[in-house]
N, C-alpha and C positions, 0 to 999 in steps of 0.2 A: 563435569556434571553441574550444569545451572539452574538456579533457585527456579525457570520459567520452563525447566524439563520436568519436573510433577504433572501440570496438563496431560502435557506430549505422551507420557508414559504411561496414565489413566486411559487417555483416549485408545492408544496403538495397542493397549491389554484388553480393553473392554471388545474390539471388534474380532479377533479370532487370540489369545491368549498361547495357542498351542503351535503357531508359527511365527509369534514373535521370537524377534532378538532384542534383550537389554543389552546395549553395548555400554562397558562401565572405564572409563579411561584411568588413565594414571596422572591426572593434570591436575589433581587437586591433594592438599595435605591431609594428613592425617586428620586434625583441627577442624577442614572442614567437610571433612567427609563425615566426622558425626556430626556437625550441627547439621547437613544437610539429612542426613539418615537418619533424623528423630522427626522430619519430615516426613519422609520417605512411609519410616516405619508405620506411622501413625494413620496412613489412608490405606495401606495396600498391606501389611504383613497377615491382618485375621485373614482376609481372602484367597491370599497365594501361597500356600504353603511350601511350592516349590522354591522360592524364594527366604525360606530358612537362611540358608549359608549366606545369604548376603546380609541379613539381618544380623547374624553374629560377628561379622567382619563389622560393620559396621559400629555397632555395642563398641569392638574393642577396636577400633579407632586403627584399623590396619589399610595398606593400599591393595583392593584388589589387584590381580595379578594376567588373568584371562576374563576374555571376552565369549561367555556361551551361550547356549542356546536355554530359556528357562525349559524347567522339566531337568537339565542333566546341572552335574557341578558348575555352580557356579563361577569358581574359583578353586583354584590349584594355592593352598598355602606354601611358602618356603621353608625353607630350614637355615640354622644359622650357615655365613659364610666359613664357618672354623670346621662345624662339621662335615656341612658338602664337601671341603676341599681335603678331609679324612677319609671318606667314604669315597670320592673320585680317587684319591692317590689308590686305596684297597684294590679296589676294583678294575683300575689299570694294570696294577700289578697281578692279576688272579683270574680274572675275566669274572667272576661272579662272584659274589657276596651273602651270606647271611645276617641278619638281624637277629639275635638269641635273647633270650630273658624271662622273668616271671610275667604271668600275664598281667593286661595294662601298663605295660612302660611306652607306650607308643610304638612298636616295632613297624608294626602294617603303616602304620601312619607317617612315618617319617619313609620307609622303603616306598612309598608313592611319590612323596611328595621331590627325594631323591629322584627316581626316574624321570618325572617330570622337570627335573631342573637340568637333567644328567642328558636327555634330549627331547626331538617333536613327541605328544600325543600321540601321531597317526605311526607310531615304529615303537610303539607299548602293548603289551600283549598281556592279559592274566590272565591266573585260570587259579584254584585254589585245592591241593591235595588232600585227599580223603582217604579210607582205608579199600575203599573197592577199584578208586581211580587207577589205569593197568596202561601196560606198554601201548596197548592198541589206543588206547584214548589219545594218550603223549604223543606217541612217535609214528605209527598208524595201523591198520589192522581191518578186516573185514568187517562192512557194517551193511544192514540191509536196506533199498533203497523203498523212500513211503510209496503210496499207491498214485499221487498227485506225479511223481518222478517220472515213472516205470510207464504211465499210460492206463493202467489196471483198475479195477474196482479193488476193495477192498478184500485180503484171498484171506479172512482167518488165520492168524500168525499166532495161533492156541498150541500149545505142546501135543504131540502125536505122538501116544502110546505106541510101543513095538506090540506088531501082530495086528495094529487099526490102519496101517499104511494105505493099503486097498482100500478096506471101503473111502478111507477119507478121500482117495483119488477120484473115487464115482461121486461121492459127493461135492468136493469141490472142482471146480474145471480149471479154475484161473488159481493154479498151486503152480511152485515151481521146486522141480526136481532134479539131484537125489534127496530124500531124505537122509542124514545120517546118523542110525539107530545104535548108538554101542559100540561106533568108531566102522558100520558098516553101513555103504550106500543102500539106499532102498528107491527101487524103481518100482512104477504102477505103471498097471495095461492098460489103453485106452485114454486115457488122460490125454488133454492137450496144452501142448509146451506154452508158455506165456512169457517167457525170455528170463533174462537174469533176473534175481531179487538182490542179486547183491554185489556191493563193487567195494573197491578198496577204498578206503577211507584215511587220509592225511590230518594227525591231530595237532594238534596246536606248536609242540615245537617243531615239527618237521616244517610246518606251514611260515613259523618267524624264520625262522633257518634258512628257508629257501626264500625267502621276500630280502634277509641279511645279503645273502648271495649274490642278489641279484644286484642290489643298489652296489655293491662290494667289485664286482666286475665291472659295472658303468663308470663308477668314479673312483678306486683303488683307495686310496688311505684319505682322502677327504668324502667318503661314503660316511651317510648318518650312523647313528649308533642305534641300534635296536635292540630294546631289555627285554625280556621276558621277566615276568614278577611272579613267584610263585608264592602265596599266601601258604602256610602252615603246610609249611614243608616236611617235617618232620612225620605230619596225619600220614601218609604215603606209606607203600615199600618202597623207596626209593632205588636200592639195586635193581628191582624187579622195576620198576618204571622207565628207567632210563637205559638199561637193557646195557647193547653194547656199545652205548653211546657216551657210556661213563667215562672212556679213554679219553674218549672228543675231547673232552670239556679242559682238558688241559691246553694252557694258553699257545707251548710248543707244537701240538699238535692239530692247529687251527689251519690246515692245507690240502692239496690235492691228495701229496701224498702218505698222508694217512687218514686218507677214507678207509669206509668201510662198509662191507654189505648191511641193508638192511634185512630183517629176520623173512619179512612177507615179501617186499617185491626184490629182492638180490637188487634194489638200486643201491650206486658206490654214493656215498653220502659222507660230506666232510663240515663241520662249522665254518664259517668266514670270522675274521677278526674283529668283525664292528659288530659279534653279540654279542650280548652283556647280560646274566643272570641274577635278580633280585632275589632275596627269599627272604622270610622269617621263619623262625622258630617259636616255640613254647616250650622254656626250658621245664615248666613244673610238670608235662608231659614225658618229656624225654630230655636227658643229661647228655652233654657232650660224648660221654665216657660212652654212650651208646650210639651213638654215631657211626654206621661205617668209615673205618677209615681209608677207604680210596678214595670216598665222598671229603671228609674230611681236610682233605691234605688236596683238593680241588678247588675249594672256597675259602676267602677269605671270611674271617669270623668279629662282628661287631659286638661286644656285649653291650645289653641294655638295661641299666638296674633302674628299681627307684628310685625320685629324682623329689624328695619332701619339700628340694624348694623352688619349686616350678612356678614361674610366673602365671601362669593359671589358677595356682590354689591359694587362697587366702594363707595367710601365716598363721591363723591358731588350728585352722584341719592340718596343715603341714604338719604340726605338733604331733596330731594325731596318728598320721600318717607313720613318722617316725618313731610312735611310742608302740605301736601295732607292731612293727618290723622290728624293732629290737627285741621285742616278747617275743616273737617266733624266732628268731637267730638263738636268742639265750633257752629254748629247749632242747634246741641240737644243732650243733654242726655244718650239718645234710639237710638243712633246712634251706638253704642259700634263695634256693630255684622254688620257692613257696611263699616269699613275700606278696603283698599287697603292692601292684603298681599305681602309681601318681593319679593315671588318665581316672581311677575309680571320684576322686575327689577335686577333679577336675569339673570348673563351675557350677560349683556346687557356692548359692549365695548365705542360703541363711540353714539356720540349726533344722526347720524342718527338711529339708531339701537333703540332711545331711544324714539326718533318721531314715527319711527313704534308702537314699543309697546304701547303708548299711544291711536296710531290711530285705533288699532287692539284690544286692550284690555281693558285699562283703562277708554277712557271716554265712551265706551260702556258699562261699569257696573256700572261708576257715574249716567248714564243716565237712566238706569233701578232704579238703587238706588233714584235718583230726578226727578222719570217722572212726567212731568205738573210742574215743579217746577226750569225752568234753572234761576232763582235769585239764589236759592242755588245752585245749579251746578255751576254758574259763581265763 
């Protein structure tokens, strides 16, 4: 990146901004990658705000690492070479991984930045569990196809009371049937057919799994690695999500022969060896001790605590940091998994900076952590 590429990069943003590529090499030092990016900064960061991440990178005098498109990430950070080479040995040994800890220790953050080192972008897949997220989302299940699919006008997809079947038949024409009213078909007279509304639908891991497979068959053990990252793992039913697929996940039974049918369409369905499962936890959420354990004893387990002396945080909020956490450990015990992580006090520059975050983050998770209880909050 040279002093007479400002122009170039002005000019090639000012004419369509939304099809440029900033390509950012690695040919330059740390050294001069901020004195050029206090350049950089100074003509173009109020404008582009997609352009954030590189501005941070550059503040802290690091070497970009990817080449993207503006609009998406920037840059992919790394992690140190001590821990990648812990979290690779894990994960080789187990086929998938957990990141656990209090909230803010970095879990999501470092589990991306893994994947990304661990293999390509295009063989990374996420998806983030929630309490409603179900087998059919995951693994697949019937889902109704939109009206742009089917060829159809839009047919009213409103809930049909039992005993309104009929008229609603006369009134809609382009409906498709049976209904089913209380685990019973309902047919209408006269009506005319408009074809399926609904097909089987492939969710997200059946979809990596089978993309695994395929690269896995073409090139056997030099085939890519493909991760699935599951963000807050723990939100889920996880038994209930991954169904009878729980057995899979074990490293030994990654073959033909232990497939196994799935629930909707009886396909025999097996994992390939080159997948690889990311996840985090939130241990102030849920404790190991609640963990199923066939889940459990599937994954390997990272713990992630707070870290007061993080190269990100100034040394007198470290202070802070750590005087915080010790007053919750010395209330009780069982507090382990209720600390304050790092990332809260993470560039954070000056004392007002410091008052926000607290007013904004901090004592509103002390206060969830001690609701009915401000003796210990205090």
């Amino acid at each position: 990146l040279k002093e007479s590429d400002m122009d170039t990069i002005m000019d090639t943003m000012s004419i369509d901004s939304t099809k440029t590529e900033l390509g950012v090499g690695r040919n330059f030092t740390s050294t001069e990658a901020v004195k050029m990016g206090t350049k950089i900064l100074g003509a173009i960061s109020e404008s582009f705000e997609s352009l954030q991440p590189l501005r941070t990178f550059l503040n802290q005098g690091n070497n970009l690492t990817t080449r993207s498109v503006i609009g998406h990430d920037m840059a992919i950070p790394k992690i140190s070479n001590n821990l990648y080479k812990e979290l690779q040995k894990s994960i080789l040994n187990k086929q998938q991984i957990i990141l656990y800890g209090p909230p803010g220790t970095g879990k999501t953050w470092t589990a991306r930045a893994f994947a990304h080192q661990f293999t390509d972008k295009k063989c990374i897949k996420s998806v983030t569990f929630h309490p409603s997220y179900t087998y059919e989302d995951f693994v697949e299940g019937i889902r109704p196809k939109l009206p742009e699919e089917t060829g159809g006008e839009e047919h009213g997809a409103e809930p049909v009371a039992p005993g309104a079947v009929a008229e609603h038949a006369q009134n809609q024409t382009n409906v498709s049937f049976p209904y089913f009213v209380e685990g019973h078909a309902q047919t209408g007279a006269g009506h005319r057919e408009s074809g399926e509304r609904y097909e089987m639908h492939k969710g997200i891991f059946r979809k990596i799994a089978e993309d695994a497979l395929d690269a896995y068959k073409e090139n056997g053990k030099d085939a890519e690695e493909f991760v699935l990252f599951i963000d807050e793992i723990n939100r889920g039913n996880i038994p209930k999500i991954f169904g009878e697929l729980i057995t899979l996940l074990e490293k030994d039974y990654r073959d033909k022969r232990h497939a196994v049918e799935l629930a909707y369409t009886q396909h025999k369905f097996h994992l390939p060896p080159n997948l690889f499962i990311v996840g985090t936890m939130n241990t102030a959420d849920m404790s190991l001790v609640q963990v199923d354990t066939a889940l459990r004893r599937r994954f390997a387990w990272r713990e992630m605590m707070p870290d007061h002396t993080h190269k990100e945080i100034k040394a007198e909020y470290g202070k802070i940091l750590e005087k915080i956490n010790k007053n919750i450990l010395g209330i009780r015990s069982d507090l382990r998994d209720k600390q304050i992580g790092h990332t809260y006090f993470m560039n954070i520059k000056n004392p007002k900076q410091l008052q926000q975050a607290f007013k904004d983050e901090i004592i509103p998770l002390l206060q969830d952590y001690f609701y009915h209880d401000y003796e210990d909050l205090a």
